[in-house]
C-alpha positions as a Markdown table, in Angstrom:
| # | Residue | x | y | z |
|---|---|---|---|---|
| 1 | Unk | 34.0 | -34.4 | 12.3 |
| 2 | Unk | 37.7 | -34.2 | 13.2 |
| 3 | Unk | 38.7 | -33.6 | 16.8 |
| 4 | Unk | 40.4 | -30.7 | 17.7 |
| 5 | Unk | 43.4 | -30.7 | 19.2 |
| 6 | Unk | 44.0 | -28.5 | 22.8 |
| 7 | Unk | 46.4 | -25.6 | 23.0 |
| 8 | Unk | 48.6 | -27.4 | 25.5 |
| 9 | Unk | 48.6 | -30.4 | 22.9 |
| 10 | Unk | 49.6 | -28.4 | 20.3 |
| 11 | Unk | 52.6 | -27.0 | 21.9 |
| 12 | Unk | 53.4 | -30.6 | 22.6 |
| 13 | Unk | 53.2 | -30.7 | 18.5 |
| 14 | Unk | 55.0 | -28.0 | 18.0 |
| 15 | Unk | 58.0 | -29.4 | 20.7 |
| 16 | Unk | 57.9 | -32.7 | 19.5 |
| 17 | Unk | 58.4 | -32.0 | 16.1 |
| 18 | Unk | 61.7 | -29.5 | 17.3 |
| 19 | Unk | 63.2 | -32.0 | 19.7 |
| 20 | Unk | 62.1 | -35.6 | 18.5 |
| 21 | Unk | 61.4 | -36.2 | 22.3 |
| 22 | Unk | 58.1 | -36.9 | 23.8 |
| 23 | Unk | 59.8 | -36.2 | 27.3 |
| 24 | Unk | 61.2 | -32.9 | 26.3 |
| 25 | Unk | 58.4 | -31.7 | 24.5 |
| 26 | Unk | 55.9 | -32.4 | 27.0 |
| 27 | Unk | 58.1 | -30.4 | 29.8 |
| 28 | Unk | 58.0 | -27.3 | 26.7 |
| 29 | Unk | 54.1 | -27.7 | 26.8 |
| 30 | Unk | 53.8 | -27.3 | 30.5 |
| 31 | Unk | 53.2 | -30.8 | 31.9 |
| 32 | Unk | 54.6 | -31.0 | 35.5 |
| 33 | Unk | 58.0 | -32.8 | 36.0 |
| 34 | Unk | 56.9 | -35.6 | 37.4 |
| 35 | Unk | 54.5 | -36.5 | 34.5 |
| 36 | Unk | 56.1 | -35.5 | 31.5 |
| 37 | Unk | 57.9 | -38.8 | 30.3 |
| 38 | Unk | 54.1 | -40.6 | 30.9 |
| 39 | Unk | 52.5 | -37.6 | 29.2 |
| 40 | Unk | 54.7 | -37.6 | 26.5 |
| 41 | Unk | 54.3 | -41.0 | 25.7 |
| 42 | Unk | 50.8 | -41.2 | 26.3 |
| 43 | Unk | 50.1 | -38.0 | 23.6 |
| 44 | Unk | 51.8 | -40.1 | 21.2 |
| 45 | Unk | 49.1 | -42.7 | 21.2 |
| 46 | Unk | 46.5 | -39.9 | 20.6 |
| 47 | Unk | 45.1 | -40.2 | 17.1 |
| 48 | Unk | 44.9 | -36.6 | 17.4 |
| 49 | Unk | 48.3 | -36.0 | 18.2 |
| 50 | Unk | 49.8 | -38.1 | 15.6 |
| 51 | Unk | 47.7 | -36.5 | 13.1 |
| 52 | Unk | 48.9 | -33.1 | 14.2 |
| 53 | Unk | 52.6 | -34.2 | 14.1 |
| 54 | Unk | 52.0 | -35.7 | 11.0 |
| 55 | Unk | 50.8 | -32.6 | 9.5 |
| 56 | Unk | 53.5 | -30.1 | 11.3 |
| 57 | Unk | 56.1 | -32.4 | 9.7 |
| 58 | Unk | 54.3 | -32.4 | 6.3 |
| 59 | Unk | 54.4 | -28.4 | 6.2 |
| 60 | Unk | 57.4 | -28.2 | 7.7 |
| 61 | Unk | 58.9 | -30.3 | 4.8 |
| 62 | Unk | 56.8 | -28.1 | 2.5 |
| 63 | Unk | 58.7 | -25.2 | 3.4 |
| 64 | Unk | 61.9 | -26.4 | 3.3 |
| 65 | Unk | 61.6 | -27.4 | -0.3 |
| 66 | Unk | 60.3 | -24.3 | -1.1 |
| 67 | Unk | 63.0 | -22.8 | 0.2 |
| 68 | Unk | 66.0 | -25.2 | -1.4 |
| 69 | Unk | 64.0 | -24.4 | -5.1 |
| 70 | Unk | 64.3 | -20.8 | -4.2 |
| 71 | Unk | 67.8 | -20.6 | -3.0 |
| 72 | Unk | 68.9 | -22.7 | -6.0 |
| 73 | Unk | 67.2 | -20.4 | -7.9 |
| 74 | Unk | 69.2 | -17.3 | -6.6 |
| 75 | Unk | 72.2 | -19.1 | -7.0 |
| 76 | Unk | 71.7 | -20.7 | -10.5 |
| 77 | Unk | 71.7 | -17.3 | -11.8 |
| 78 | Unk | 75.6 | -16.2 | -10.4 |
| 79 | Unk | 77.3 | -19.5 | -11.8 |
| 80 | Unk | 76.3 | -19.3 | -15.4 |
| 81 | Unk | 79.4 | -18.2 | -18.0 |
């Protein structure tokens, strides 16, 4: 059974895959200060984390290729002769 991941972990996910920076994105999810640059790299060990990331990265991709096929689409239409 796959482990779920914590809210506060998630918003690391969600930061991380914004800023590219494990420091920065644990400071967005609420670790203190003082602990954020551990933290961050720590939460990139977790197999639970990467997985997450991996998956925000893949749907995040997802959507931007939907949208490129959809604005070519819109504009295919208004070059034509």
């Amino acid at each position: 059974m796959a482990k779920k991941i914590t809210p506060q972990r998630q918003r690391f996910v969600d930061n991380y895959i914004i800023s590219l920076n494990a420091t920065t994105a644990a400071l967005a999810a609420g670790y203190s200060k003082k602990s954020a640059g551990q933290m961050g790299h720590n939460l990139l060990q977790e197999p639970v984390v990467i997985a997450a990331i991996d998956e925000a990265i893949k749907a995040r991709n997802e959507h931007l290729k939907i949208n490129k096929l959809q604005s070519q689409e819109r504009h295919s239409g208004t070059h034509q002769c």
